[in-house]
N, C-alpha and C positions, 0 to 999 in steps of 0.2 A: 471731949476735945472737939473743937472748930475743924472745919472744913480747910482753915488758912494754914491752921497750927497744923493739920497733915498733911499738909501741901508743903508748910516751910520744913519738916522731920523730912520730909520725902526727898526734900530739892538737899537739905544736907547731906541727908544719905547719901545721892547718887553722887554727887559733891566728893566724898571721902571715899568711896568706891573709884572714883575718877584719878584722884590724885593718888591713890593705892595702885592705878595699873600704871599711870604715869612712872610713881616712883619705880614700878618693878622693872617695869622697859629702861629706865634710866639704869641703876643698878645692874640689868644685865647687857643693857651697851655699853657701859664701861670696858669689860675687859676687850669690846671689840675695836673699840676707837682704842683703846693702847695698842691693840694688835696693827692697828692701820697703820697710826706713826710709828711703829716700830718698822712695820715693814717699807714704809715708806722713807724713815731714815737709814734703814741698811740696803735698798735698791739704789738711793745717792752714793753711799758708801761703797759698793758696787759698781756704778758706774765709773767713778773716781776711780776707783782702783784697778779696773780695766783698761782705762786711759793709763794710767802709769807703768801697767805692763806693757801697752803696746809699746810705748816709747823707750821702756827699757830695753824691751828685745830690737827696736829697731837702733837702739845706740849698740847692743852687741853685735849685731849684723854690721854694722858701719866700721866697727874696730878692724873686721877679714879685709874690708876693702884695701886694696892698693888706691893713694890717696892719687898717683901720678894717671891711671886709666878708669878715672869716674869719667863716663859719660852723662852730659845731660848735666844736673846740678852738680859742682863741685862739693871735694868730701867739707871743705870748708863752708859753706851755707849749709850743708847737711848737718852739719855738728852743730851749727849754729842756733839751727831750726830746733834741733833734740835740745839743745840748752835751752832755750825759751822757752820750750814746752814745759819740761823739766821745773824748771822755774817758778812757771805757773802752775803747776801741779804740786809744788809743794806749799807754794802758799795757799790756795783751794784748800790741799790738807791740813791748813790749819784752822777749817772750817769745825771740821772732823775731829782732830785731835789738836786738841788747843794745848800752849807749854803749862804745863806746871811750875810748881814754885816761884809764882809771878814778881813775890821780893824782890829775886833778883833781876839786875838788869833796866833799873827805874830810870836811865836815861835813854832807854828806847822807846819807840811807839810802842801802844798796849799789844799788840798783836805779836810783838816780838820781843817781850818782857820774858823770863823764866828759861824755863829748861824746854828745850824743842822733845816733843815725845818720840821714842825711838823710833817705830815708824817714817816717821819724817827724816833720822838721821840717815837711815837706809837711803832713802831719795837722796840728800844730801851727800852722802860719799857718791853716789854713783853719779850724781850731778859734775862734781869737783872731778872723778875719774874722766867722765866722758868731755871735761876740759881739758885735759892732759893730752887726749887725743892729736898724732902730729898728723895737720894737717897737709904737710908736703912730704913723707913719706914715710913707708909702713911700719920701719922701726920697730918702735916697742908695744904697738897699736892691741897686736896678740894679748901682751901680757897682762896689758891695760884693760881689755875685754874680759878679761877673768876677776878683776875688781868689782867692775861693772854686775857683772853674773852674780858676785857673792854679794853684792847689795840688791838686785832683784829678787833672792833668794830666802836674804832675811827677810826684807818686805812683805814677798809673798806667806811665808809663814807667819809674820806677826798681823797680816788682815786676815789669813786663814784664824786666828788665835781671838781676834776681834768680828768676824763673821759667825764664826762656829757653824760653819754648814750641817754637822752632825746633828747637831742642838735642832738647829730648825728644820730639820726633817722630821726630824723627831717629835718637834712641837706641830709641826704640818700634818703629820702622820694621824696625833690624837684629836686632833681639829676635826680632819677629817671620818674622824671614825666617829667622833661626837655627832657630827652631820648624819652620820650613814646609821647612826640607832637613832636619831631624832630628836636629839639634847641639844640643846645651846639654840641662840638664834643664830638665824640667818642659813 
């Protein structure tokens, strides 16, 4: 055998050895690029949904006020403000949770074709609630506030249900224990 001919066996070899560590690194950064956008789409989802609590609690808060002794912004731009938000929080979430059964509904725009996922309905009643809201005086503002609460309530349990905090502790937990015996990259 030529000098060339082991020179070209040798340059394939290293060739096939190269593309064998490539693939291996490729193959075990796979599950960690899922694990990124995972976590990188449930810290959005997160974020999102801590904006909808604040604004829920702060629409509950609004309900105790006497509408006739707001100091400062009136309860009317306040309510108005929570409704805007409101608003835009739930279409955001239809970033997140897009409607199903898009059939129906075909002379709307695409984004609000289908059935709204519950989640969104929850924002949605407590939207329509925190409209009800009388803004010259206190009325039935009380009663109103307890609508409100029970649609932050389901919310909050159906992002807990789509979070699963448990889950990803849990998944956090063997991550970390995979790191701490010396398994896995990174």
């Amino acid at each position: 055998m030529s000098y060339e001919a082991i020179f070209a066996l040798g340059s394939v070899i290293v060739a096939l050895i190269a593309a064998g560590f490539v693939a291996w690194d490729r193959i075990t950064a796979r599950p960690v690029e899922r694990l990124t956008l995972q976590v990188e789409y449930f810290n959005g989802l997160r974020a999102w949904a801590d904006s909808c609590c604040d604004v829920l609690t702060e629409a509950c808060h609004l309900s105790y006020l006497d509408p006739t002794r707001c100091d400062g912004e009136s309860f009317f731009v306040q309510r108005q403000r929570i409704l805007v938000a409101l608003s835009s929080l739930i279409d955001r979430g239809r970033w997140y949770f897009p409607n199903y059964k898009v059939e129906y509904g075909q002379h709307k725009e695409a984004a609000y074709r289908g059935h709204r996922h519950e989640i969104l309905d929850s924002l949605v009643a407590a939207y329509k609630s925190v409209r009800q809201l009388n803004y010259t005086e206190r009325g039935e503002n009380a009663a109103i506030c307890k609508k409100i609460l029970q649609g932050k309530r389901i919310f909050i349990g159906n992002v807990q249900d789509v979070l699963a905090p448990n889950d990803q502790k849990d998944e956090f937990l063997k991550i970390m224990k995979k790191k701490k015996n010396g398994e896995g990259k990174g």
